[in-house]
Structure formats: C-alpha cells, structure tokens
C-alpha angles and dihedrals in degrees: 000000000000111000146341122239106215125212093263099049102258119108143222128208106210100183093042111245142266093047096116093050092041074060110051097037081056095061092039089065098037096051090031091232134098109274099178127197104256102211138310115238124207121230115256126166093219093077091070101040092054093033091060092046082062096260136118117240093222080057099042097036116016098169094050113113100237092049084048099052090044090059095055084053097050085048103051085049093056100056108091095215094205133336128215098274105132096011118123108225126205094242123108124199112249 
C-alpha cells in the first residue's frame, strides 16, 4: 500500500515512500536483469470492507483508485515481455 487520501485531498504516505522501487532496483542489480515495480496502490478503506463480503474491489468498485491501480498490476503480470525463441541456452543434448 502506497498512501492514504485523506478526507480533505491531501495525502499521507504511512510507510514513507520509495521503498518499492528501492526494492526492486535492488534485485535488479543483484540477479542482473530488469526486476520492475509493478504498481503502487493507494489505501482505501473500501478494499477491506468488499473483500471481506466475498467480492473483489476491481469488481465492486472499478473506478476506485486502489481497483484501478490493481488492474494495471495484474496486466502488466500477464504479458509475457519475450520468450526464449532465438536465445542460445546453456543446455546440450546427451
């Protein structure tokens, strides 16, 4: 979760922020490939309330921040960005 939007607009980061990308550009280094921040998702109070009737935000509440935010992450996971046609693999047939 990234922020909070308070009743008046402004918004407040409980956790701080950059943390998520300070992650991700830290496995990126340490496995030498590109490990990219998915998405960040605001706090709303919402997502609890649906989620525990049973249903999904992005369902209940498409519009919502949060549920449009959570979309943008699932579609970015299911892109599969290149697959290994053309790449040479360190295997040899035995």
């Amino acid at each position: 979760m990234s922020w909070l939007r308070l009743p008046d607009g402004s918004v407040t980061r409980l956790f701080g922020s950059g943390g998520g990308r300070t992650v991700a550009d830290s496995l990126s280094r340490a496995l030498g490939t590109e490990v990219p921040l998915l998405g960040q998702v605001p706090m709303d109070p919402l997502l609890g309330e649906v989620g525990d009737a049973g249903t999904p935000l992005v369902l209940s509440a498409p519009g919502a921040p949060a549920a449009v935010a959570l979309r943008g992450i699932a579609e970015r996971l299911s892109v599969r960005r290149r697959g290994l046609a053309g790449c040479r693999l360190p295997v040899s047939p035995s």
